[in-house]
N, C-alpha and C positions, 0 to 999 in steps of 0.2 A: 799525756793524760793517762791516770790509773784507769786500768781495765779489771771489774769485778765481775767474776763471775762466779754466779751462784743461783740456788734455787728457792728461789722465796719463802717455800713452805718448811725451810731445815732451820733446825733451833739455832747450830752452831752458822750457820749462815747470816743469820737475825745478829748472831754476837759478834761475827767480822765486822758487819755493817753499821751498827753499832759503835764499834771501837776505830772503823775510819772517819766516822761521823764526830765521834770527840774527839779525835786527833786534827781536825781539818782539812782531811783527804777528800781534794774533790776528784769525782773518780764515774766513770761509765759504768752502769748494771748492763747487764747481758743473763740474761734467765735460761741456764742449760738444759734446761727441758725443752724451751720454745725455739732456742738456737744452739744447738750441739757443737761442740768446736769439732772443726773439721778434719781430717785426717793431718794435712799440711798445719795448721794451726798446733797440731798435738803433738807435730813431729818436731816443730821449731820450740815450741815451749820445754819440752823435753831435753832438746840439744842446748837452752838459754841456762834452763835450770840445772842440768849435770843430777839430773836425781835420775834413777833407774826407772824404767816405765811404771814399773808394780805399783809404783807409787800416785800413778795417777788414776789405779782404777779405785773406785767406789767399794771395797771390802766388805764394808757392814752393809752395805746394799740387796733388797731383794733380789733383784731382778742379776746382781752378778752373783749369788748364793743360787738361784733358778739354774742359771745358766754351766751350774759347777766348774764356776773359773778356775777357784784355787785349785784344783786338780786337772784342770785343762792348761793354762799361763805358762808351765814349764816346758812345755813341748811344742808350743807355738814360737813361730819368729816374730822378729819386733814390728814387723810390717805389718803379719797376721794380728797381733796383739793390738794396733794400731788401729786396721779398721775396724776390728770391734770396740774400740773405744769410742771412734767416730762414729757407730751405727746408733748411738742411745744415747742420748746427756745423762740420764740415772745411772750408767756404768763409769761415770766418773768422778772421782773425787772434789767435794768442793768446800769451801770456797776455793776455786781460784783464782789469784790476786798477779795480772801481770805490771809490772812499775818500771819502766826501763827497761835495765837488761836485768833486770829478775821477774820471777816466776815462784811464787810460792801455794803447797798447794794445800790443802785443810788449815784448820786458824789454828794456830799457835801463838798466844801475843808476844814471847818470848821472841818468836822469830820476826813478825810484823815488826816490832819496836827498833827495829835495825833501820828501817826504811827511812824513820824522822831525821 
């Protein structure tokens, strides 16, 4: 089963859902505000996906703009970096789309379209 995770109120969120919905993706929502993925969930997705952690935080985000990540992130460890991703679902990047053994994580339908 595809696992979507995402935040209902995000435009580009609407458009993953969207484009799983035309494609015939039946697939689980998981709302990352209401269910934050967990430390372990972020450390495994990370390790499935081979993308570097940076990648899974929420950049254009308030609340990681608040928290002055991008001059915080480089001098933290990946473990540090980790539970603060697990402490907020608005500190992470979404959609996240796990399908197997991938993990992709903002929508890009270039890279989605790999999955058919």
């Amino acid at each position: 089963m595809v696992k979507f995770i995402c935040y209902p109120k995000c435009s580009t969120c609407k458009k993953a859902q969207k484009w799983l919905d035309e494609n015939g993706f039946e697939y689980e929502i998981r709302d990352i505000k209401e269910n934050n993925p967990t430390y372990q969930e972020l450390k495994e997705w990370q390790k499935i996906s081979g993308l570097p952690l940076k990648k899974f935080f929420n950049t254009s985000g308030m609340l990681y703009r608040s928290m002055n990540l991008k001059d915080k992130l480089p001098n933290l460890s990946e473990d540090e970096q980790l539970k603060i991703l697990a402490s907020d679902g608005m500190l992470v990047k979404r959609p996240i789309l796990i399908c197997g053994e991938t993990v992709l994580t903002g929508f890009k339908e270039s890279e989605w379209e790999n999955l058919k």
